[in-house]
C-alpha positions in Angstrom: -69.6 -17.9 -50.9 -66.7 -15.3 -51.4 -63.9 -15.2 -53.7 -60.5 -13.6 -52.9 -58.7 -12.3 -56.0 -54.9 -11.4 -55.8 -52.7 -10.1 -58.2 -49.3 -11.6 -59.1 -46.6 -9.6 -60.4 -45.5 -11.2 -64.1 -43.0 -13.4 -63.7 -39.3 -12.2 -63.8 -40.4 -8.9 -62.6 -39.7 -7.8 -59.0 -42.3 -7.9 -55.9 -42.5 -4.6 -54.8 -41.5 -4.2 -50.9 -44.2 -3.8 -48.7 -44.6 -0.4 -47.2 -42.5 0.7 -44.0 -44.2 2.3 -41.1 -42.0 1.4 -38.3 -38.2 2.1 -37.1 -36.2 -1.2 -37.9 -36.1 -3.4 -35.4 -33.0 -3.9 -33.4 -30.7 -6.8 -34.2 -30.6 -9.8 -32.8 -28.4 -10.3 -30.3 -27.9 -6.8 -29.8 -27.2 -5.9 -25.2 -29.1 -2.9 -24.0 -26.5 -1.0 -21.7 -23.8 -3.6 -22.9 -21.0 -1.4 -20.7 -23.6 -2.2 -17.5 -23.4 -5.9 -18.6 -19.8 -6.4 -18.7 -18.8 -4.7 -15.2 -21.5 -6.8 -13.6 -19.4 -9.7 -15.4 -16.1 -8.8 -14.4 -17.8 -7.9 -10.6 -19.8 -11.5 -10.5 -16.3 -13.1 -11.9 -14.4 -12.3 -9.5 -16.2 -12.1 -6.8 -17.0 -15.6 -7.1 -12.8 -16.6 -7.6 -11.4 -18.1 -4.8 -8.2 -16.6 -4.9 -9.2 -13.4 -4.5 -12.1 -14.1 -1.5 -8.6 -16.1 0.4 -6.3 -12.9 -0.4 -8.6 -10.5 0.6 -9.8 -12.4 3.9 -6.2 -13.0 4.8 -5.3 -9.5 4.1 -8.4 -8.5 6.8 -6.8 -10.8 9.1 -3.1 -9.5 8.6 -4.8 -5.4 9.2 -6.6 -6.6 12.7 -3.6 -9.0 13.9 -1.4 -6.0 13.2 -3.7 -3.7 14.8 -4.2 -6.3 17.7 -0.7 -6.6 17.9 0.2 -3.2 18.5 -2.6 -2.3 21.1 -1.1 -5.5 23.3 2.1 -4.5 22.9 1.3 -1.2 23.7 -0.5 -1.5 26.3 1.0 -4.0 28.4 2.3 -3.3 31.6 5.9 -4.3 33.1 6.9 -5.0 36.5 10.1 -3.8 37.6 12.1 -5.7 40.2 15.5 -4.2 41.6 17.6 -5.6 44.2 19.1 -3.2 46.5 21.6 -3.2 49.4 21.2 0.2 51.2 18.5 2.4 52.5 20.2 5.0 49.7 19.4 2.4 47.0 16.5 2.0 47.9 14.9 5.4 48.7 16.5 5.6 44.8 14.1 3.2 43.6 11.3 3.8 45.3 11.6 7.9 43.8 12.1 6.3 40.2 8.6 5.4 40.2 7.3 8.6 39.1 9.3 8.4 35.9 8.6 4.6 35.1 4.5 5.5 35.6 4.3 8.8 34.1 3.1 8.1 30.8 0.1 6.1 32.3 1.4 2.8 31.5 1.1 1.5 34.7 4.4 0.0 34.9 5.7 -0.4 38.3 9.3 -0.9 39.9 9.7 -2.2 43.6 12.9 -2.4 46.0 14.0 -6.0 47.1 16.2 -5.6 49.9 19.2 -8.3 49.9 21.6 -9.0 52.4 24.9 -8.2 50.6 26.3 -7.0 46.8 27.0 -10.7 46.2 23.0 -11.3 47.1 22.3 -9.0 45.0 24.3 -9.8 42.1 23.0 -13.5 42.4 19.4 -12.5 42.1 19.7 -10.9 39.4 21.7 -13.8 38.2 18.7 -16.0 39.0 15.6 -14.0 37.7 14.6 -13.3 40.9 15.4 -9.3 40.0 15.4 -7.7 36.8 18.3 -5.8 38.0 20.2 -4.6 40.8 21.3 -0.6 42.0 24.6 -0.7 44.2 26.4 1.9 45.4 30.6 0.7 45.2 31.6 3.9 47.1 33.4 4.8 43.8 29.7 5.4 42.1 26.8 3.4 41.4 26.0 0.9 39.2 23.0 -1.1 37.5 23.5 -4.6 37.5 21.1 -6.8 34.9 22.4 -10.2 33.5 22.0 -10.1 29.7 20.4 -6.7 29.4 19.0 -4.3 31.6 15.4 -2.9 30.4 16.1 0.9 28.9 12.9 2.2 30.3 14.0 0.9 33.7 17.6 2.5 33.2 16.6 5.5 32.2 14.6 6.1 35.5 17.6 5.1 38.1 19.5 6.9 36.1 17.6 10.3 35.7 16.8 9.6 39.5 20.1 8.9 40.7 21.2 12.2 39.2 18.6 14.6 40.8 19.4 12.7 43.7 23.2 13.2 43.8 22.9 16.9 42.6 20.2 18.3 45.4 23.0 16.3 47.6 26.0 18.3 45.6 24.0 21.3 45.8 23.2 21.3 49.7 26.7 20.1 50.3 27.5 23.9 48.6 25.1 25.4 50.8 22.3 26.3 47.4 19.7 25.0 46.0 19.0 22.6 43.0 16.8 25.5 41.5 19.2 27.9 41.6 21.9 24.9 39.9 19.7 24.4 37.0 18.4 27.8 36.3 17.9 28.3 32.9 18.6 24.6 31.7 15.5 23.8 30.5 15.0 22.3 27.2 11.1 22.0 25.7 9.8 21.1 22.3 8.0 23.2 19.7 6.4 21.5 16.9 5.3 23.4 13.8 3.0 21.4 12.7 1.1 18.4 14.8 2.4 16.6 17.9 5.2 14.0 18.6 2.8 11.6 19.1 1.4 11.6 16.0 4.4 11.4 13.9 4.7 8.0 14.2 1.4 7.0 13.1 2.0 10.1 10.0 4.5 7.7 8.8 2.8 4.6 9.4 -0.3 5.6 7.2 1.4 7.3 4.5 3.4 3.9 4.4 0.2 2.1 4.2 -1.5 4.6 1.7 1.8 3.1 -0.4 1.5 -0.1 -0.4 -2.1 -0.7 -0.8 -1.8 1.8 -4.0 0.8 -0.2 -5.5 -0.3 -4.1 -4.1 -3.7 -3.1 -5.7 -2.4 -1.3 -9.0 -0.4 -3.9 -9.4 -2.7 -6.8 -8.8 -6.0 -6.3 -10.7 -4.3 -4.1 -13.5 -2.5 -7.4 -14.5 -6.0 -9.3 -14.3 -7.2 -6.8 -16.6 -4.7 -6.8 -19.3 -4.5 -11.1 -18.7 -8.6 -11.1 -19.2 -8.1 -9.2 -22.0 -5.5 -11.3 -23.9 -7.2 -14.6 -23.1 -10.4 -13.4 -24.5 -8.3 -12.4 -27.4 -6.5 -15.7 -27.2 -9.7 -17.7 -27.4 -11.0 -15.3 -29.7 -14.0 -15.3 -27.3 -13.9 -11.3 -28.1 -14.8 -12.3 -31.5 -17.9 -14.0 -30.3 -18.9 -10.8 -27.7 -18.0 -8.3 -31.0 -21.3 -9.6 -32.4 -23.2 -8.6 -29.5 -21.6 -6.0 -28.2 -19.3 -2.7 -29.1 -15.7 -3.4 -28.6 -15.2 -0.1 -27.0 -18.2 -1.0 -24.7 -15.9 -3.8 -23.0 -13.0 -1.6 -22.3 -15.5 0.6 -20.6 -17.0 -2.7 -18.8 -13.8 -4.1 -17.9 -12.2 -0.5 -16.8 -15.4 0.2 -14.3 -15.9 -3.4 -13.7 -12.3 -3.8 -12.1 -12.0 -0.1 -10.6 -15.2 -1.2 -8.5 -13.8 -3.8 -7.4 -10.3 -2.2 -6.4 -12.2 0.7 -5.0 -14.2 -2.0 -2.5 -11.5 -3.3 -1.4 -9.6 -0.7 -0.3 -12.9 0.7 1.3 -13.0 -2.5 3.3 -9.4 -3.0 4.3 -9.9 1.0 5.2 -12.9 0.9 7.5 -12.0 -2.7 9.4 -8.6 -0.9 10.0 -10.5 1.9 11.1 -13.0 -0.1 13.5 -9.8 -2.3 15.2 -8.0 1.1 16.0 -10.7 2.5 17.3 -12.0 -0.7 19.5 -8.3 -1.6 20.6 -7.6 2.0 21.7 -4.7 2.6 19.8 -5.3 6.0 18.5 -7.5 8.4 21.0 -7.9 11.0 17.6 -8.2 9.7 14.5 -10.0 12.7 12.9 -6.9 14.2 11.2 -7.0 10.4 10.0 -9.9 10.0 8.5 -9.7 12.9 6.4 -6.3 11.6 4.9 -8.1 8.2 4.2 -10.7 9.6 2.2 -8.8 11.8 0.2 -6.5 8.4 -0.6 -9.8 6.8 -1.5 -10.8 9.4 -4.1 -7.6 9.8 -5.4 -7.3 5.5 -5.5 -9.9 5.7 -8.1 -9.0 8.8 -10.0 -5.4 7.7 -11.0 -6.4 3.4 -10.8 -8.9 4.4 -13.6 -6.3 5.7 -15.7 -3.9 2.9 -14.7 -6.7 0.3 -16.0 -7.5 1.6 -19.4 -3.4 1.5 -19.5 -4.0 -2.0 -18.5 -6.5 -2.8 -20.7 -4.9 -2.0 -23.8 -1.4 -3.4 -22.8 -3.4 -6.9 -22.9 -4.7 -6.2 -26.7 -1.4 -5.0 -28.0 0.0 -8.5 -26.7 -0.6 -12.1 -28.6 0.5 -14.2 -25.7 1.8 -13.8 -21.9 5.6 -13.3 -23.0 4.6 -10.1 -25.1 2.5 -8.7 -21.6 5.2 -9.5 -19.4 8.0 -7.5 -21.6 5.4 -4.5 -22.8 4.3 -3.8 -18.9 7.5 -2.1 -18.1 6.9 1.3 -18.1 3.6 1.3 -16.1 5.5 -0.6 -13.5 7.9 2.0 -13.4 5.0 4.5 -12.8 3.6 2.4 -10.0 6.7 2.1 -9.1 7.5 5.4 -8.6 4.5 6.3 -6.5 5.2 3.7 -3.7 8.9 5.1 -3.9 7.2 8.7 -3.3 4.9 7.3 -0.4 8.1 6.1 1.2 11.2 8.7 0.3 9.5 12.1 -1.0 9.5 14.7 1.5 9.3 18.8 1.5 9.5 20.3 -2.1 9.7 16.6 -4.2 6.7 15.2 -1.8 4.7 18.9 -2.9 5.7 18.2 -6.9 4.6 15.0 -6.8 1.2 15.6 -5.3 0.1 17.3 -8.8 1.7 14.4 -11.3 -1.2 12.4 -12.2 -1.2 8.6 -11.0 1.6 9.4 -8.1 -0.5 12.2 -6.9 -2.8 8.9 -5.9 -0.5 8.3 -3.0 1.8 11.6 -2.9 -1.4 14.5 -2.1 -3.5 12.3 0.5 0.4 11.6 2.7 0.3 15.8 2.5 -3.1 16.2 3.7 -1.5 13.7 7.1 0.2 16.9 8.0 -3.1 19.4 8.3 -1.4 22.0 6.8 -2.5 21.7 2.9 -5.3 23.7 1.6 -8.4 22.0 0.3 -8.0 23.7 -3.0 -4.8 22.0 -3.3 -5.9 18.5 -3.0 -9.3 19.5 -5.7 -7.1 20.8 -8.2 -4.6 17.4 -7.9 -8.0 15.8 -7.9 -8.9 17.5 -11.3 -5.2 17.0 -13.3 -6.1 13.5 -11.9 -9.2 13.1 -13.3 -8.6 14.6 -16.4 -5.7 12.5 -17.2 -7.8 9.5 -16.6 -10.2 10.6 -19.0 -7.5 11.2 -21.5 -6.1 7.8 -21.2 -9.3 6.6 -21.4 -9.9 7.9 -25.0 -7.1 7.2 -26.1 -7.1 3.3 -24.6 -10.6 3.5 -26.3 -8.9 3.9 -30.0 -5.9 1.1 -29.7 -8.6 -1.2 -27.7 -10.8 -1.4 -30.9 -7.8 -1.4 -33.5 -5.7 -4.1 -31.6 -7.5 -6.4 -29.7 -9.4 -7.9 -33.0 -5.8 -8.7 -34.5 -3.9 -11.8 -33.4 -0.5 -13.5 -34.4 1.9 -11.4 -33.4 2.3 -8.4 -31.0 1.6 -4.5 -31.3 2.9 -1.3 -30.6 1.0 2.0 -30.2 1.8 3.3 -32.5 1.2 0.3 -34.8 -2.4 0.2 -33.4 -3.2 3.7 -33.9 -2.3 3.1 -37.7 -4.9 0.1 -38.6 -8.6 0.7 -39.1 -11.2 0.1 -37.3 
């Protein structure tokens, strides 16, 4: 049999601590990686709200109706019926062709031979001809009922006058040559082609919009997360668990993710219907806009959603966030007015003012004629700015989002203590 002896301090006096060997354990409740945690939240969240899975789908649906839209229009083909009277007219008509189906549209215009100008005029009247070319010995004119199509115009037109000049011109006993020597007009671009100036404006009208529709959109479900939370005082609850400045950095990345899919999405289904539909032959001077608007999308909506972010602490209910969100709607503002108005010298400023930049460099890079260091060095201002914001964001965040009753400035935030 064995005894056990211990020894017990007197009474009053105090039991020594037990010696310790280990690093103390981490409290409870403690995340690991809490920033990871809270942009897989804010991801999962919204992902999952209906409002945004409708807006987005119908967005996708809007980009390849549009898209669909334009390659029908564009490509359809029109069948040109005029109504003529004399073997003049129609020879006329019949030479116009080479102008209605020079572009490859494969439009076509036929001669309908009628008996009389009043025949004529009454087919036209009925449909039956789109319009009618009669020669009232004083001149000729094209006959249509409400309108006559310009395309079709333009053709009997530009016809009718080579045809009346080479006549003029025999009459004289020269040639139509030798008329027209040295009246010829051509085009010199100094940068791209005609054809693509359209589509230039187009994209840069999109790059715009999407910057601003987006800014707009999830930087207010930023800053109205963050007041609810602060609202509820669920932010209270997540303190205990995790570092406040851990769920700015959660919410900031969770949200620019999300922004940054998007626009990936809406770019490379816009992409794939262009390309399928046959719009756009080229799209490499294109694509290498898109992705510098893609990079620079997440450079300046960063710095837009820390902006964001702290705009909801410094506000104690939605009146105070919809009267302290003016300037950075002015911002936003002023980089879809850029996207849209800015041209030469103001376009080239505003490709190195961080947040406009966003929208201003990748509409210069549309052109082909910037250098790539210009677009890195917006890129760095850019993403330097962000980076400022964020820090700063990081010290109101923690100061004002913990206090409730009324609203903040700032400055006012910048003076409490942690």
């Amino acid at each position: 049999m064995s005894t056990s002896t211990s020894t017990t301090a007197p009474t009053g006096a105090p039991t020594p601590a037990p010696e310790d060997t280990h690093a103390p354990a981490a409290a409870p409740g403690v995340v690991k990686n809490p920033w990871l945690v809270v942009t897989t939240r804010e991801v999962v969240v919204k992902l999952t709200d209906r409002n945004f899975i409708v807006s987005t789908l119908v967005t996708l649906a809007l980009i390849i109706v549009g898209v669909g839209a334009s390659a029908y229009f564009g490509n359809r083909t029109a069948d040109h019926t005029v109504a003529v009277v004399s073997t003049e007219a129609t020879a006329v008509v019949d030479a116009s062709q080479a102008i209605v189906g020079a572009d490859d549209s494969g439009d076509t215009v036929t001669a309908q031979e009628v008996a009389d100008e009043d025949a004529a005029r009454q087919a036209v009247r009925d449909g039956d001809a789109d319009a009618a070319l009669l020669d009232t010995g004083e001149g000729w004119v094209i006959v249509g009922d409400e309108e006559v199509d310009s395309g079709l115009a333009g053709a009997l037109t530009d016809t009718l006058a080579a045809s009346v000049l080479e006549a003029n011109a025999t009459e004289a006993g020269t040639t139509t040559a030798e008329l027209m020597a040295g009246s010829e007009v051509t085009t010199e671009l100094l940068t791209g082609d005609e054809g693509q100036a359209g589509l230039r404006y187009a994209a840069g009208t999109i790059f715009a919009f999407l910057f601003y529709f987006s800014a707009i959109i999830f930087g207010m479900a930023i800053a109205n997360s963050v007041l609810e939370e602060k609202q509820n005082r669920v932010v209270e609850i997540l303190a205990t668990a995790i570092p406040v400045r851990q769920l700015l950095y959660g919410k900031v990345l969770g949200n620019s993710i999300l922004a940054f899919g998007q626009i990936a999405i809406y770019a490379i289904v816009a992409l794939v219907a262009v390309n399928i539909t046959g719009v756009a032959s080229d799209l490499g001077w294109l694509l290498g806009a898109s992705g510098w608007f893609i990079v620079f999308f997440v450079g300046g909506f960063t710095a837009l959603a820390a902006v964001w972010a702290v705009l909801g602490s410094l506000a104690s209910r939605s009146e105070d966030l919809q009267s302290n969100t003016g300037p950075i709607t002015t911002v936003i503002m002023a980089a879809l007015f850029v996207g849209l108005l800015a041209d030469g010298m103001w376009l080239t400023i505003a490709s190195y003012v961080p947040i406009v930049s966003s929208v201003a460099m990748p509409i210069r890079v549309l052109d082909g004629s910037v250098p790539v260091w210009e677009p890195l060095v917006s890129l760095a201002v850019t993403v330097v700015t962000a980076y400022l914001l964020l820090r700063l964001g990081e010290k109101v965040y923690q100061r004002a989002v913990m206090q409730g009753g009324t609203a903040l400035t700032w400055r006012q935030a910048l003076k409490l203590e942690v």
